[in-house]
N, C-alpha and C positions, 0 to 999 in steps of 0.2 A: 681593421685597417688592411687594404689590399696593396701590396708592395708589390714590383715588376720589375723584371727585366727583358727589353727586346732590342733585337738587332733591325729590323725592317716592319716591324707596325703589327707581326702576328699576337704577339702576347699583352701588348699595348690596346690591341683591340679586344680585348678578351678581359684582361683585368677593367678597362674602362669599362665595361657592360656588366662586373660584378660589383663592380662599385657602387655602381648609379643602382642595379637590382638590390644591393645592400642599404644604399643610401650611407655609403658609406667613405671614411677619406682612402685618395688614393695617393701614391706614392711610387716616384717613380726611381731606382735604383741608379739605373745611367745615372742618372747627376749627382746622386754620391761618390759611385766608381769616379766617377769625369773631376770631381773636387777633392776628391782624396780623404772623405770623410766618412770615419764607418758608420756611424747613425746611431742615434738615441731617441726609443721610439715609447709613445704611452697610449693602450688604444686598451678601452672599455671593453671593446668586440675581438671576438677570434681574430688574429692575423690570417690573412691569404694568401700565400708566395705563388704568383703568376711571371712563370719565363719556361723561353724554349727548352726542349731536351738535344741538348748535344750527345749523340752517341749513345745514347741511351741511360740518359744520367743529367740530372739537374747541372747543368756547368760549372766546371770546376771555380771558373772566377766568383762564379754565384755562389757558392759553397765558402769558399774564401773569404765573401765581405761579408755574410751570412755568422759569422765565425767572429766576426770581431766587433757585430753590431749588438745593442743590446736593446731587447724586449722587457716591459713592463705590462703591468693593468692585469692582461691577461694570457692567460699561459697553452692556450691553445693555438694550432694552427696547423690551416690549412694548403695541402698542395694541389697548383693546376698547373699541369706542362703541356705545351700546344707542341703539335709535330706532325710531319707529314707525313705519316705513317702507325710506328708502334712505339710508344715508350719504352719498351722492353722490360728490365727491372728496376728501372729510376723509381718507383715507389718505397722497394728497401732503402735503398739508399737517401731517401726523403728522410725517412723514418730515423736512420742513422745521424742522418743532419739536427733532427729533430730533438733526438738525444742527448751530440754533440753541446748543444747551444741551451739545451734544458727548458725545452719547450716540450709540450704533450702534443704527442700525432694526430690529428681526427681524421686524414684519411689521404685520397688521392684519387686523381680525376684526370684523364686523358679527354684535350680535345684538338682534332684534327684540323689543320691549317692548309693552307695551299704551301706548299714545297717552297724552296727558296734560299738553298744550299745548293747558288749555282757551281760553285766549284765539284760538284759531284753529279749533283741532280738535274734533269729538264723543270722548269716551273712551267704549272700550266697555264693556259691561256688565260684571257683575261674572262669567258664567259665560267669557263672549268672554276674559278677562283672563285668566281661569284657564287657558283652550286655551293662550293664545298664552307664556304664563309656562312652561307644562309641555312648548311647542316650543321654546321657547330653551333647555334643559337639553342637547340636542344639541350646537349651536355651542359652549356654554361647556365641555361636556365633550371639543369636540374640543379648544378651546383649553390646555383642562390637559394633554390627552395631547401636542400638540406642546409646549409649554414643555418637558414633561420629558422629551423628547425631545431637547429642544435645538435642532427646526429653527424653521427661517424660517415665518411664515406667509403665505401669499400668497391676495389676494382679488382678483378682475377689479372694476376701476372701472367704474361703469355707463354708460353712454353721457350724455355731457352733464354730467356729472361736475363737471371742471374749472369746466364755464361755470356750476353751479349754487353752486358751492364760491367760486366768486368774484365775479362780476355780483349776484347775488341776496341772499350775504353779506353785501355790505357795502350792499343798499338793505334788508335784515334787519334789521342794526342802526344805522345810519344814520336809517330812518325809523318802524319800528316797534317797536323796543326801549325802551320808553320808561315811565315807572310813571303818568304819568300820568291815563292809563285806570286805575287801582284806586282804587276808592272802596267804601264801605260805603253796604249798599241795605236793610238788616235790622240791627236790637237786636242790638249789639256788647258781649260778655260782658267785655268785658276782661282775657282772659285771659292777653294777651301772650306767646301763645303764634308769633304773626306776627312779632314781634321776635325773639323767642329761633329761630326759626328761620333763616330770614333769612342768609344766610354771609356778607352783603358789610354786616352792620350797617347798611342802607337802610332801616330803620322802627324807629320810635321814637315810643313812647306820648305822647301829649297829651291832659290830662285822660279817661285811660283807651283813647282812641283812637288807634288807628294812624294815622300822617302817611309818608308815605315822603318821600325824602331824594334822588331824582335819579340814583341808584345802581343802577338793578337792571341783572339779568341776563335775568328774563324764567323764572328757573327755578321759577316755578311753586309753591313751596312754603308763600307765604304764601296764597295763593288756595285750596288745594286741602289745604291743612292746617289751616286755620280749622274748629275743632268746630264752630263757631256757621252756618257757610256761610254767613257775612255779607258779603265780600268779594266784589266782582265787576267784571269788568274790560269798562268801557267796557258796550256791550250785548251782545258777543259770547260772555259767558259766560253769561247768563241762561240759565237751563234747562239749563245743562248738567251732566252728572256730574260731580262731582269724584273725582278718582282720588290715591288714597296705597295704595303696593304694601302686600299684604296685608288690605285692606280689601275 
């Protein structure tokens, strides 16, 4: 069973294509989170938990529902975090999840996305997203051939790992996770489409307008999935690309 979480279509894209390579069910997290329902799951096959690396660490809301869902059938499982760059030491911390919830670890797998954490980052172009989409076909295909293989996956932590996974983490959400920076800078359609996205239910229309709620995660999907590009966080997103996979 492949379970996911994604804010703009990267780990969506990625669990889809290990599913179909498994032939297997997929399962998508948002609509737990989004219904308030921790999940009760029974899968023959390895589990495979596909979502981004916030900060260098499985997300903490993903760890959260992760915590109070519960796993049958089979006691393995596997991790894949997309990101635009380096997972840092989100593998330990997999492993610790893994423990946490009393599942057996088989491994972990980093695969690289187009960026899309405009609140900090440039995303790239839409040619650049295409390269880097049609390079991570690799990694996800190696990842299918070990699953059905049945081994372990093993990746080297990169140097500084730990200290990026833990020091940085929690001054990550500690001091910069915060919705307060989204506001509207452009004629807002209403289309409420930033709500129904949304998986932790943190915005909520007033008088046609989005207001957020104190709640986010920082996953990017009301910002960069607004049709209108009316949304923009603090000044850091000003002129930036918005990125939704497939676009």
């Amino acid at each position: 069973m492949v379970l996911y979480f994604s804010g703009t279509g990267n780990s969506e894209f990625v669990a889809k294509a290990i599913a179909e390579g498994l032939g297997d069910e997929l399962i998508s997290i948002n609509n737990y989170m989004k219904d308030g329902i921790a999940g009760d799951f029974v899968s023959g096959k390895p589990y495979v938990l596909v979502c981004p690396t916030y900060a260098w660490r499985v997300p903490l809301v993903v760890e959260d529902w992760m915590k109070t869902a519960r796993f049958d059938g089979n006691d393995d499982m596997y991790f894949v975090l997309t990101c635009g760059g380096s997972t840092g030491g989100a593998q330990a911390y997999a492993k610790k999840l893994c423990d946490k919830i009393g599942m057996n670890f088989r491994g972990f797998r980093t695969v690289v996305m187009p960026e899309n954490y405009i609140a900090m980052f440039d995303v790239p172009d839409k040619e650049k997203s295409e390269r880097i989409v049609n390079a991570a076909m690799r990694p996800i295909n190696n990842v299918i051939k070990t699953i059905e293989r049945c081994e372990d996956m093993e990746e080297k932590m990169p140097a500084f790992g730990m200290f990026m996974s833990t020091l940085v983490n929690w001054v990550f959400f500690t001091f910069i996770v915060k919705d307060k920076g989204f506001h509207l800078e452009k004629d807002c359609i209403s289309c409420g489409k930033c709500a129904e996205m949304c998986p932790l239910n943190n915005i909520r229309l007033i008088d046609g307008k989005p207001v957020w709620g104190g709640n986010c995660t920082h996953c990017m999907a009301c910002i960069c999935g607004c049709p209108a590009e009316c949304i923009e966080y603090r000044k850091a997103s000003q002129k930036r690309r918005r990125y939704w996979f497939g676009r």
